[in-house]
C-alpha positions as CSV (number, residue, x, y, z in Angstrom):
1,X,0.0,0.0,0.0
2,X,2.2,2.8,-1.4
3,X,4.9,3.8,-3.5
4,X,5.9,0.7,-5.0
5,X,9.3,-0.6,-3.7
6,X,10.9,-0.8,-7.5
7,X,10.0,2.9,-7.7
8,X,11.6,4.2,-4.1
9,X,14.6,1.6,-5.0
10,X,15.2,3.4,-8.6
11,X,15.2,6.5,-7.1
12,X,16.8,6.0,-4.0
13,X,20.0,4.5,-6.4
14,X,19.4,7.8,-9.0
15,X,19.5,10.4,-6.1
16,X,22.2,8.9,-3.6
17,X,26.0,8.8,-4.2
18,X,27.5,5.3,-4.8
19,X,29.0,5.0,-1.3
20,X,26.1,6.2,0.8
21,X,23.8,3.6,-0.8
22,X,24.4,1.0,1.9
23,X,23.7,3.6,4.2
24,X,20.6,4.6,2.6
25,X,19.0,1.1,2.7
26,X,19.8,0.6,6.0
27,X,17.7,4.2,6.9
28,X,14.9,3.9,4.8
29,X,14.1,-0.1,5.7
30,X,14.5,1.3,9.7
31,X,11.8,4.3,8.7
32,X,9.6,2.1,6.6
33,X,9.5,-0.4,9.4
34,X,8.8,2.1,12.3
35,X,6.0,4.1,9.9
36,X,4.6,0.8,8.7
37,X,4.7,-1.6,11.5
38,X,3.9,0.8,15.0
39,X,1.1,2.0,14.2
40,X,-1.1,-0.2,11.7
41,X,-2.1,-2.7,14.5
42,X,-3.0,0.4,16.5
43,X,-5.5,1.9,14.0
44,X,-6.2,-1.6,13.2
45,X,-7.9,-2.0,17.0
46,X,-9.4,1.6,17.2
47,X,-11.0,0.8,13.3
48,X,-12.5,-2.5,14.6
49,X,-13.2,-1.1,18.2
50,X,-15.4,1.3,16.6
51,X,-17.5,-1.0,14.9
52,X,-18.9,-3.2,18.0
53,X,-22.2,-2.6,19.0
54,X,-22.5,-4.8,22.3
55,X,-19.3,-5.3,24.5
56,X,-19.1,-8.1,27.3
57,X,-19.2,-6.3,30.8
58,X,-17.1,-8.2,33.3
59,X,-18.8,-7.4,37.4
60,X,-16.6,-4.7,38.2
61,X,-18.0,-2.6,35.2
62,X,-14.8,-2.7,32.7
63,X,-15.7,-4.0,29.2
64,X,-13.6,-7.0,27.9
65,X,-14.4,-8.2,24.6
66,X,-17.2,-7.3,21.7
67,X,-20.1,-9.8,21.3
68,X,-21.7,-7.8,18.5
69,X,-20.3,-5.9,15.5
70,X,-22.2,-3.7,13.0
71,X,-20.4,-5.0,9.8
72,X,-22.0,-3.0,7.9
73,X,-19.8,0.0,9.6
74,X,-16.8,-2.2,9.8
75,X,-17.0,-2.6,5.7
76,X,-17.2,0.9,5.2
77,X,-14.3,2.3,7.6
78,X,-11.7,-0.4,6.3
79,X,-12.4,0.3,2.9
80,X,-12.3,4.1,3.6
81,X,-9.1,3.5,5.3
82,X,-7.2,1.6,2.5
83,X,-9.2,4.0,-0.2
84,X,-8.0,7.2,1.9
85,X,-4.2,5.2,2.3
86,X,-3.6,4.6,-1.7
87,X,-4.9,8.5,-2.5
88,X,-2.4,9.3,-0.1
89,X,0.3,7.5,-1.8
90,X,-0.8,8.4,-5.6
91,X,-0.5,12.0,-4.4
92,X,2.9,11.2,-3.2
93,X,3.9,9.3,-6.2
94,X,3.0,12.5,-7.9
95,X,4.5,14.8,-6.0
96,X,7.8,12.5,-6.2
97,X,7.1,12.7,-10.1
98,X,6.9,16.2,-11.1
99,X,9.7,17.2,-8.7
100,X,12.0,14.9,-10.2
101,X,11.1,16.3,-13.7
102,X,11.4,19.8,-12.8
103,X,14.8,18.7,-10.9
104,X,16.3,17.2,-14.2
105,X,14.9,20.6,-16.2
106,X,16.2,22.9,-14.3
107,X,19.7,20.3,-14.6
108,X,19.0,21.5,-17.9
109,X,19.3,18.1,-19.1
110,X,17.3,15.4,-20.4
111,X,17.6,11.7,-20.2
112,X,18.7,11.5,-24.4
113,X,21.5,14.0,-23.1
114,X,22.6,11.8,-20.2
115,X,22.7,8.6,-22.3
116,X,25.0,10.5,-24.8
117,X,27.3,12.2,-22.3
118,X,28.1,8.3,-21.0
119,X,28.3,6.0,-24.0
120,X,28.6,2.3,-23.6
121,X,31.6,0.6,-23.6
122,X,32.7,-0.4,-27.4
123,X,32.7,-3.9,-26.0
124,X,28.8,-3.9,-25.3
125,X,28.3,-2.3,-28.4
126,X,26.4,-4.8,-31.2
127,X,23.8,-4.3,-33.4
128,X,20.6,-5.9,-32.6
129,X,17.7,-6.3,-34.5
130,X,14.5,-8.0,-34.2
131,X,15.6,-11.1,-36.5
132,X,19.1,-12.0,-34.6
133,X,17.2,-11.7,-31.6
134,X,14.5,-14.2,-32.7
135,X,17.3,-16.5,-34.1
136,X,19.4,-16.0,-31.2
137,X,16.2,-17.1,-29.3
138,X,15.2,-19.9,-31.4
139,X,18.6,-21.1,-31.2
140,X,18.7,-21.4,-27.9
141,X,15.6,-23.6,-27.0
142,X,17.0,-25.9,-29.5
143,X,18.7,-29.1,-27.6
């Protein structure tokens, strides 16, 4: 329920220098754990507390647990939740979008630009086209 991890990975290895990217792993899988896995069971238990219509009185007056739950309200908060959770995180996704776009623009550079200004090595350079692909393909399966 978010950005999806091949997205924050790409960018986390686009934006961070080569030798803090160990670093960088290590501080965003401490966040992501501590943002992701303190609170959910907490809103979790106040979503389904919510949602109980008759709670089992012990003789000294506290409640213990719920005997009756109006699923009906319990349907419509969870799905609320998890609808208001992935708005959330397209509007980040978004937000991470554009500012990476007008980052690069104001770099005055494009992505064309940056593949040109680092050429591959003449080693990995070969000409492929889509028939030595297939017949490098078919070739292949061939025992």
């Amino acid at each position: 329920m978010g950005i999806p991890l091949s997205g924050i990975l790409m960018l986390q290895f686009r934006i961070v220098e080569t030798h803090e990217k160990s670093m960088d792993n290590a501080v965003t899988t401490v966040v992501t754990s501590g943002l992701g896995m303190l609170p959910a069971p907490i809103v979790a238990g106040k979503l389904i507390d919510g949602a109980c219509l008759l709670w089992q009185r012990s003789p000294c007056g506290h409640h213990g647990a719920c005997w009756i739950y109006d699923m009906d309200l319990f349907r419509f908060r969870l799905h609320a939740l998890v609808g208001l959770a992935r708005f959330v995180s397209v509007l980040r996704e978004l937000a991470v979008s554009n500012h990476v776009t007008c980052t690069a623009t104001l770099m005055g550079c494009r992505c064309s630009d940056q593949l040109r200004q680092y050429p591959a090595p003449a080693s990995l350079r070969f000409p492929l086209t889509p028939k030595t692909v297939r017949r490098k393909f078919k070739s292949s399966l061939m025992f």
